[in-house]
N, C-alpha and C positions, 0 to 999 in steps of 0.2 A: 614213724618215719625217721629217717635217720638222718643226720648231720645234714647231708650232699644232696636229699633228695629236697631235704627245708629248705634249700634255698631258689628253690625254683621259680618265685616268686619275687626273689632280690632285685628292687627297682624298677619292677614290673609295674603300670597304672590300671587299677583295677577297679572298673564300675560295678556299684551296686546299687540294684535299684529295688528298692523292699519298703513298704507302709508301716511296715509292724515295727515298733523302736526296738524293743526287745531283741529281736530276732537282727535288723538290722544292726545295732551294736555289739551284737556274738560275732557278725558278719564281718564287721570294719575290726574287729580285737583281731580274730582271729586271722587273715588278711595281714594284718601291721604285724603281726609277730612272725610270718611269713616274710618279712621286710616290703610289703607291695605298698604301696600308695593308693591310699582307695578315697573314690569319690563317691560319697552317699546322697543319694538321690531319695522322695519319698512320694515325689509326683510325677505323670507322665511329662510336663509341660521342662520341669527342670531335668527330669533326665535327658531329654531331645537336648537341651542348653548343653548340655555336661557332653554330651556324644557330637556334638557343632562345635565345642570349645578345645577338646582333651585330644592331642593330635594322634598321641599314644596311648589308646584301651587297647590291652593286652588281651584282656579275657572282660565281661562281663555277664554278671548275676543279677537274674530278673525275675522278678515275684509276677507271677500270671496277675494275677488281682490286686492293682492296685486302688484303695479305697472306694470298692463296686464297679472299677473301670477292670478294662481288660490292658495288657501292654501289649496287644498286637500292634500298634504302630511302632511303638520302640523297637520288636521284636524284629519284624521287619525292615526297621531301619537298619539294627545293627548285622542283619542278614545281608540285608544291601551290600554294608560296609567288608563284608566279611569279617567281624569282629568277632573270635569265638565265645559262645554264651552259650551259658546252664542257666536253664529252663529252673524255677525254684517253683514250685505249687503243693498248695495243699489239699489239690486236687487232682482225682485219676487221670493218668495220663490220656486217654481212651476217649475225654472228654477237651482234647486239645484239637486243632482244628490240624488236618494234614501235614501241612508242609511246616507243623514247629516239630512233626514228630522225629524230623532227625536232630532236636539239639537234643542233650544230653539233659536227662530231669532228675532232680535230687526231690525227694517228695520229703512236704513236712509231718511233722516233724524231724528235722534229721539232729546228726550228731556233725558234730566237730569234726574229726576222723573223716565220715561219710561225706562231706562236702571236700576235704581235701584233698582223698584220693580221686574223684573226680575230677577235679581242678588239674592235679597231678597230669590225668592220662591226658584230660583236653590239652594242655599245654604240651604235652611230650607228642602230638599226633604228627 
């Protein structure tokens, strides 16, 4: 990606809501070096806090499974909101219930790259 297109994300507030630390801190580096300001979540109870608090989610990233739960209520919160979100799982999409199948799904494992250009197109629609 080039210069003008890295900045798409300059001052942008971007939720992330993901269990795994691992996967969750690739998420918030790579995010902050995009300049976005990201709010990492790792339960459904603080993400719902985070999406009632954060006046400005730009875009948010939601891991289907969170610790044996599902985040269909996040999901459908932030659908409510119209807040655009990428669908994260590492699970076939096929096994998503209908109406998540129009967000957009980065399946895990992905790459660094593969989450941005996605990020990219959602934000440019």
């Amino acid at each position: 990606m080039d210069d003008d297109a890295r900045q798409f994300l300059l001052g942008e507030q971007v939720l992330v809501v993901e269990d795994d630390a691992m996967v969750g801190m690739g998420l918030v580096n790579c995010l902050e070096d995009f300049g976005a300001e990201v709010f990492w979540c790792s339960t459904i109870e603080a993400a719902l806090n985070n999406i009632n608090e954060v006046h400005r989610i730009a875009i948010a990233i939601v891991d289907f499974n969170l610790n044996g739960s599902t985040s269909v209520l996040i999901l459908d919160t932030l659908i409510y909101r119209e807040i655009p979100t990428v669908l994260c799982t590492g699970y076939d999409a096929s096994f998503l219930e209908q109406r998540f199948h129009v967000l957009p799904c980065v399946a895990k494992p992905f790459t660094r790259s593969k989450m941005m250009a996605v990020l990219h197109k959602l934000v440019l629609k």
